[in-house]
C-alpha positions as CSV (number, residue, x, y, z in Angstrom):
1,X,212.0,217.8,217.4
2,X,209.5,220.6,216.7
3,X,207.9,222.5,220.5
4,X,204.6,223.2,220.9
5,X,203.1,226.8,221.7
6,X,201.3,225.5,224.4
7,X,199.9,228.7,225.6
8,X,198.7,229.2,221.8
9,X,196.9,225.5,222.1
10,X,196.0,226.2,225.3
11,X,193.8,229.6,224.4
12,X,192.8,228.4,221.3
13,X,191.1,224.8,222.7
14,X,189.8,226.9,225.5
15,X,188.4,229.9,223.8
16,X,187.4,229.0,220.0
17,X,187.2,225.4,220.5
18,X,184.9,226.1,223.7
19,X,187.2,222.8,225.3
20,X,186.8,222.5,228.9
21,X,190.4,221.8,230.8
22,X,189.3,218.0,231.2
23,X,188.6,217.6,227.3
24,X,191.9,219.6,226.1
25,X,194.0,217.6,228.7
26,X,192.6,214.4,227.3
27,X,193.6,215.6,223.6
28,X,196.5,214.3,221.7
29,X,198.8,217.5,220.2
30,X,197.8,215.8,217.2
31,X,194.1,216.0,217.8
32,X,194.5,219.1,219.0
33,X,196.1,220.6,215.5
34,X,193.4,218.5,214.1
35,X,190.6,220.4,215.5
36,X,192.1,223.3,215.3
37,X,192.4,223.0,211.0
38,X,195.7,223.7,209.6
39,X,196.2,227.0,208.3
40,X,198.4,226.0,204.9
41,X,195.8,223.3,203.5
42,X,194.0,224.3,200.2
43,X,190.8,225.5,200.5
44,X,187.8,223.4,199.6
45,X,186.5,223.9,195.6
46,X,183.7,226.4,195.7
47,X,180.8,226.1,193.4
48,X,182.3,229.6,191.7
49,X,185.6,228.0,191.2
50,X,184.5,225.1,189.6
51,X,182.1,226.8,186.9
52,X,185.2,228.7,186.5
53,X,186.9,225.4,185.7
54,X,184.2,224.4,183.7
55,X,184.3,227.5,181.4
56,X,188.1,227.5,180.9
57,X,188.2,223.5,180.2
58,X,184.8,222.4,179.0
59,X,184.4,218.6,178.4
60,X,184.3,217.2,174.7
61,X,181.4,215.5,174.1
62,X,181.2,213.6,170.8
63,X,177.6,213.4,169.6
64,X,176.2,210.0,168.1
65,X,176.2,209.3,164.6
66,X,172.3,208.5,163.3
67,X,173.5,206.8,160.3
């Protein structure tokens, strides 16, 4: 079983969440952590990135035949 840092949660739902102590008492851990984003997902595709993509692995497209 993994503990909490509850005075972590506690000045994080407080302060940059702006949670009063009614709402953060009324959170779930799991809500909490939530809210709070987790640190180790990936990062959202930016527009950048995905020209990027684009360039390095453009898409084939094979052009019609007017026979």
């Amino acid at each position: 079983m993994s503990t909490l840092d509850w005075p972590g949660l506690m000045r994080a739902g407080l302060g940059r969440l702006g949670l009063t102590p009614k709402e953060f008492w009324r959170l779930t851990p799991a809500e909490l952590l939530l809210m709070l984003g987790d640190p180790n997902a990936a990062t959202p595709l930016s527009r950048a990135r995905l020209t990027e993509l684009a360039r390095a692995w453009p898409d084939k497209v094979e052009r019609e035949r007017n026979d």
